[in-house]
C-alpha positions in Angstrom: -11.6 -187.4 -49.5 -11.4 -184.6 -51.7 -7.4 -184.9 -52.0 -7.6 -189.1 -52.2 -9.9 -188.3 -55.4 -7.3 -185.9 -57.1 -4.8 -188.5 -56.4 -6.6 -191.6 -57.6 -7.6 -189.6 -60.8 -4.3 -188.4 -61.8 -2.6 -192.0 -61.0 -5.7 -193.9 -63.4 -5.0 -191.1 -65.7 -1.3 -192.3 -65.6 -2.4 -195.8 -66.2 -4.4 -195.7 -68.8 -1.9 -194.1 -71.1 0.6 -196.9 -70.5 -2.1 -198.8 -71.2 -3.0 -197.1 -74.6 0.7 -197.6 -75.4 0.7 -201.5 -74.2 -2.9 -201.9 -76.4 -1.8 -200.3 -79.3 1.4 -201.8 -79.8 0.5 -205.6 -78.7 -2.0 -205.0 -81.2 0.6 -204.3 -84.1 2.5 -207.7 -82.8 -0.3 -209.4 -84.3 0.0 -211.3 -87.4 -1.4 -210.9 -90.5 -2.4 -207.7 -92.4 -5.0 -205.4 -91.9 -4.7 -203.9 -95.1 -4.5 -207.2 -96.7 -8.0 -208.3 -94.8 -9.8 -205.5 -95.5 -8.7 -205.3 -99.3 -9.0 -209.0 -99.7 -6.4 -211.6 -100.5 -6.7 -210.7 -104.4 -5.7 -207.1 -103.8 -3.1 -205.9 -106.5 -0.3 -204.2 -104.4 -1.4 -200.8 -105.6 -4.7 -201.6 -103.6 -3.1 -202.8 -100.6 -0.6 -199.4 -100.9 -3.7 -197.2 -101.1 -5.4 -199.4 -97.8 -2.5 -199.0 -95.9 -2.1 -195.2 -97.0 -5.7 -194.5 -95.8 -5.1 -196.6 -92.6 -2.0 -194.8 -92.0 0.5 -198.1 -91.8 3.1 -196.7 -93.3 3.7 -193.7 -91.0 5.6 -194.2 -87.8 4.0 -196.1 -85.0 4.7 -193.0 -83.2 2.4 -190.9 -85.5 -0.2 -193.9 -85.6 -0.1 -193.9 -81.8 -0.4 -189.9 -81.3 -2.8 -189.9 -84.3 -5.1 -192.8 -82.6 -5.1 -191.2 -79.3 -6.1 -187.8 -81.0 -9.1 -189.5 -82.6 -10.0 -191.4 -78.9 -9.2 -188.1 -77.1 -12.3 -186.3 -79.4 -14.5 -189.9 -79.2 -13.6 -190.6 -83.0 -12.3 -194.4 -82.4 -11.7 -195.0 -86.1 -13.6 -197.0 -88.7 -13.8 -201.3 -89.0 -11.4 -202.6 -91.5 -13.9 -204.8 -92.6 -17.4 -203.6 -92.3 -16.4 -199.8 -92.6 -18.6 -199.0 -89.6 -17.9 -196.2 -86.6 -16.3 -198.4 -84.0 -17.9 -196.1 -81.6 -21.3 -197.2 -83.1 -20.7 -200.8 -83.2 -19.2 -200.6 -79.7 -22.2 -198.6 -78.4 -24.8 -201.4 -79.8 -23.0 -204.1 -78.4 -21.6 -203.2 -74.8 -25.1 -202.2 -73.2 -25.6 -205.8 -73.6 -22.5 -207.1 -71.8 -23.0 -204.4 -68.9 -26.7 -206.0 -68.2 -25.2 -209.3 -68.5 -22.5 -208.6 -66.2 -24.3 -206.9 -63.9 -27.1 -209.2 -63.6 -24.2 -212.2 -63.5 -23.0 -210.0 -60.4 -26.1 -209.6 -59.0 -27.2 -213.6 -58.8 -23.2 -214.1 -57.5 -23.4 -211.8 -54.5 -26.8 -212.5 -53.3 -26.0 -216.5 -53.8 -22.9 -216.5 -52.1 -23.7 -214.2 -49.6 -26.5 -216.4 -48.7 -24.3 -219.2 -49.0 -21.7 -218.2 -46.9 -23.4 -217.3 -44.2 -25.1 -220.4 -44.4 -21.6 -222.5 -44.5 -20.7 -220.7 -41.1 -24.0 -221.1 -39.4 -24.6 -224.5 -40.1 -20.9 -225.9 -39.8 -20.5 -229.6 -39.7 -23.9 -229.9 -41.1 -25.2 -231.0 -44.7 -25.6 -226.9 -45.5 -22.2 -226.6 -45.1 -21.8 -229.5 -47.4 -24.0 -228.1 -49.8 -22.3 -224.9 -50.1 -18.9 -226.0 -50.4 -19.9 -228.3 -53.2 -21.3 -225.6 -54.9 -18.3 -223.5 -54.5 -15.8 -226.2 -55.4 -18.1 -226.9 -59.0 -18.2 -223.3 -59.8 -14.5 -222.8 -59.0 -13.4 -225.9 -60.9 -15.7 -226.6 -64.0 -15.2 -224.3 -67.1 -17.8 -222.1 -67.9 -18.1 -223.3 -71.6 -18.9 -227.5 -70.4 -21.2 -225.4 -67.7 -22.8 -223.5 -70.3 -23.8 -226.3 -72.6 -24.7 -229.0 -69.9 -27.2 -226.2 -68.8 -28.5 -225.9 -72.3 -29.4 -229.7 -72.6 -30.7 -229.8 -69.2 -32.3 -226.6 -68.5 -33.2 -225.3 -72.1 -33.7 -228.1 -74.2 -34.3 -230.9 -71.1 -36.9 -229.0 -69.0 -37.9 -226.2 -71.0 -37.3 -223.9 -68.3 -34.9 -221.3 -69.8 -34.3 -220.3 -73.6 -31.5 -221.4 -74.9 -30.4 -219.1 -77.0 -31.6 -215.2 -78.3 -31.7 -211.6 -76.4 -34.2 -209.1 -76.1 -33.5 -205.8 -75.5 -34.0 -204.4 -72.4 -36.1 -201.0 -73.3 -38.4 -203.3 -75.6 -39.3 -205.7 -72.6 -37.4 -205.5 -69.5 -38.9 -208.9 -68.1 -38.4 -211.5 -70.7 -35.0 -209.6 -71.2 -34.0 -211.0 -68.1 -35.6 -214.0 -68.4 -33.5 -214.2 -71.7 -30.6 -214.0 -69.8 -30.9 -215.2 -66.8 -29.2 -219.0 -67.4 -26.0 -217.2 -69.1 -26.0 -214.9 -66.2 -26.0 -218.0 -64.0 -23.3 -219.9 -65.8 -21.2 -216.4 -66.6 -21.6 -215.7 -62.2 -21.0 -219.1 -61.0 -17.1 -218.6 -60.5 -17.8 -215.3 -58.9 -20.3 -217.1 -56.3 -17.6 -219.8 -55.7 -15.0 -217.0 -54.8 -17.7 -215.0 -52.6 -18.9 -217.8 -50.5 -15.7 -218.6 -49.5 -14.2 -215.6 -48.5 -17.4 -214.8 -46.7 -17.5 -218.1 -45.2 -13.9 -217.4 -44.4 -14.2 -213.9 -43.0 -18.2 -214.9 -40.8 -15.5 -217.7 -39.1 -13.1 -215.3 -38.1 -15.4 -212.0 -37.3 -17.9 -214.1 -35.1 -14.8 -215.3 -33.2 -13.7 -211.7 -31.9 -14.0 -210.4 -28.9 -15.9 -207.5 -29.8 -18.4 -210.3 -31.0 -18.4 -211.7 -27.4 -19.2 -208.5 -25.8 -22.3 -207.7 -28.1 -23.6 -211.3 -26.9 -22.7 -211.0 -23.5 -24.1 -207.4 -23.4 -27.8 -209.2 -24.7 -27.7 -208.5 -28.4 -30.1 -211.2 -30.4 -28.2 -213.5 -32.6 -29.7 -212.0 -35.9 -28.6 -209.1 -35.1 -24.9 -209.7 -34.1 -24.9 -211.4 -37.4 -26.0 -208.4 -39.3 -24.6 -205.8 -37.4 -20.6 -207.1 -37.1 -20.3 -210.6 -39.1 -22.2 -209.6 -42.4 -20.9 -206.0 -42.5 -16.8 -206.6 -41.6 -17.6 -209.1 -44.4 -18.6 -206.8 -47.1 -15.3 -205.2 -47.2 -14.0 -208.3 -48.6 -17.3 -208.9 -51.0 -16.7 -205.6 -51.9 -13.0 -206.1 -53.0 -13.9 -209.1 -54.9 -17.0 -207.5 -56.8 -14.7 -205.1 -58.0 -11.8 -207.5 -59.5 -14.5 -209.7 -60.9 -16.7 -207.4 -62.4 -14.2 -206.1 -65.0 -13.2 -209.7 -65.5 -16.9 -210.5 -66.1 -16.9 -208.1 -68.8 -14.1 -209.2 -70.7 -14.7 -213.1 -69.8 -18.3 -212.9 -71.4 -16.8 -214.1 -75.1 -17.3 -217.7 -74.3 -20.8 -217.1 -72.9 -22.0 -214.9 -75.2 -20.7 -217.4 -77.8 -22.6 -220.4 -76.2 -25.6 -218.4 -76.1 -25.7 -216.8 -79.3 -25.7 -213.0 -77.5 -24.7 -210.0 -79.3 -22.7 -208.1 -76.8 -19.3 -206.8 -76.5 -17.6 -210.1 -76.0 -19.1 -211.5 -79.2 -17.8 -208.2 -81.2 -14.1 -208.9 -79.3 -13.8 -212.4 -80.6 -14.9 -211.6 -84.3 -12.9 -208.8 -84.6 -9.8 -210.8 -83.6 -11.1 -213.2 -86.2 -10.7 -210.8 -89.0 -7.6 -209.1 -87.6 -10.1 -205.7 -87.1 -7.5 -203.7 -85.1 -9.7 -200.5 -85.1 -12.0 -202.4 -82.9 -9.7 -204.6 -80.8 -7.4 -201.9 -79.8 -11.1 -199.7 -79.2 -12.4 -202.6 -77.4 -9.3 -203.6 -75.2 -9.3 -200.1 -74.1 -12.6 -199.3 -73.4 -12.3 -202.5 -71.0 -9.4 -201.2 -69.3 -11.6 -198.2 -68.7 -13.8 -200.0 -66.9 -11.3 -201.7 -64.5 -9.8 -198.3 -63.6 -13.2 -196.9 -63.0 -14.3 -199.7 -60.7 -11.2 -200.0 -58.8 -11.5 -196.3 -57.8 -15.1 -196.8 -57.6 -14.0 -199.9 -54.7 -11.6 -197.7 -53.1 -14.0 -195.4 -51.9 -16.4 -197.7 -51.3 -14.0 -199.0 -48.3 -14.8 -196.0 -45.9 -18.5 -195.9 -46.5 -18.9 -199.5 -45.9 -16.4 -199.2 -42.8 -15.9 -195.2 -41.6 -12.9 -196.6 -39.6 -10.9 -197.0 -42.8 -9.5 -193.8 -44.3 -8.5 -193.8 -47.7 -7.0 -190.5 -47.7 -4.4 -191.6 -45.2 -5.9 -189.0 -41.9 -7.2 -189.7 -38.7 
């Protein structure tokens, strides 16, 4: 395990400096001028001379890039071209609520589509199974922006039963923080759902079908417990692989729902910065978001032997 570690560090290590190079230099392709947006379009070219002096433009993207990743290296992630803020502070007020609103989004999609799936493969040919496919097929095939506002007029405005827009923070009042965002975290984990009730569905059918199966029942195992036991746990191996693809997707897919609901998380911060050509905080942004996928792949990867000790991720015996 030890040795798999060391190896999976040094290769995300690898990764995210071609990622740093991809990010920093997708985010010079860009149009427009940083210099020009943060002087203004009035700016006299001596202005937009000493911006782009100060921003370091007109050295070598080769410089920029070394210089960039010297800041990041030492946690200095620059300044905002257009509100002249730390990036690391505006970063640091903004991502805690994306994480809860991720995780809570995550939360809701594997308990519902566990639950789902195992319903769909208990109760096949039956109006569960129905039920759950229609489910699946709605969150897999509607948009999560028509979702989000039909759930506004109907559940928010409608019936009153959720807020439709605003966010608490979670220290002040961890209850109505959640109630807060509980219908985004609905809307923002309904594809996730979709995608876990199906392979779960998927991978109940084929488990329960095994011959180990048949032995457990033959040898007078309850049906509950087969269930649990060999059907439910083979299964997390594949909930497991999808929570960690979707989770970083989450994270970066929250712009729209955070937009819809008026939240002011790291999505939110994404989109306005791209807005205003802010490349401090986009390049800041898309990398602290690649971050996160490295982590959590890693974090899946060894996640596959605890859940199943057959599997050995270091490659032995």
């Amino acid at each position: 395990m030890g040795r798999f570690l060391l190896t999976r560090l040094w290769q995300s290590a690898i990764t995210l400096v071609l990622a740093s190079i991809v990010i920093f230099l997708g985010i010079r392709l860009l149009p427009g001028d940083p210099a020009t947006a943060m002087a203004g379009e009035d700016a006299s070219p001596e202005q937009l001379a000493a911006v782009r002096a100060e921003l370091g433009l007109d050295d070598p993207l080769f410089m920029q890039y070394m210089a960039y990743m010297g800041q990041v290296l030492t946690g200095d992630l620059g300044r905002s071209t257009m509100h002249g803020n730390p990036v690391i502070d505006m970063i640091g007020a903004t991502l805690p609520v994306t994480l809860l609103l991720a995780t809570y989004a995550m939360v809701i999609a594997v308990v519902f589509g566990l639950l789902l799936g195992v319903l769909a493969e208990r109760q096949r040919g039956r109006w569960p199974e129905w039920f759950a496919n229609g489910a699946a097929l709605i969150g897999l095939s509607v948009p999560n922006f028509w979702l989000g506002i039909m759930a506004i007029l109907t559940l928010a405005v409608g019936l009153s039963l959720f807020p439709a827009s605003g966010y608490v923070p979670f220290r002040t009042d961890p209850l109505r923080a959640l109630y807060h965002l509980t219908l985004p975290a609905i809307i923002l984990g309904a594809s996730v759902m979709a995608v876990i009730m199906r392979q779960t569905r998927a991978s109940m059918l084929e488990t329960m079908q095994a011959d180990f199966v048949r032995t457990a029942r033959a040898k007078g195992l309850s049906r509950i417990r087969v269930l649990l036991r060999y059907g439910l746990r083979n299964s997390l191996i594949v909930v497991v692989t999808i929570v960690g693809l979707q989770l970083g997707m989450l994270i970066s897919g929250t712009v729209v729902t955070e937009q819809i609901f008026a939240l002011p998380g790291f999505g939110r911060l994404i989109l306005d910065a791209v807005f205003t050509r802010d490349y401090p905080v986009i390049q800041s942004a898309v990398l602290v978001v690649t971050f996160g996928y490295v982590v959590i792949n890693l974090i899946v990867d060894v996640l596959y032997s605890v859940i199943n000790p057959k599997i050995r991720v270091g490659g032995g015996r």
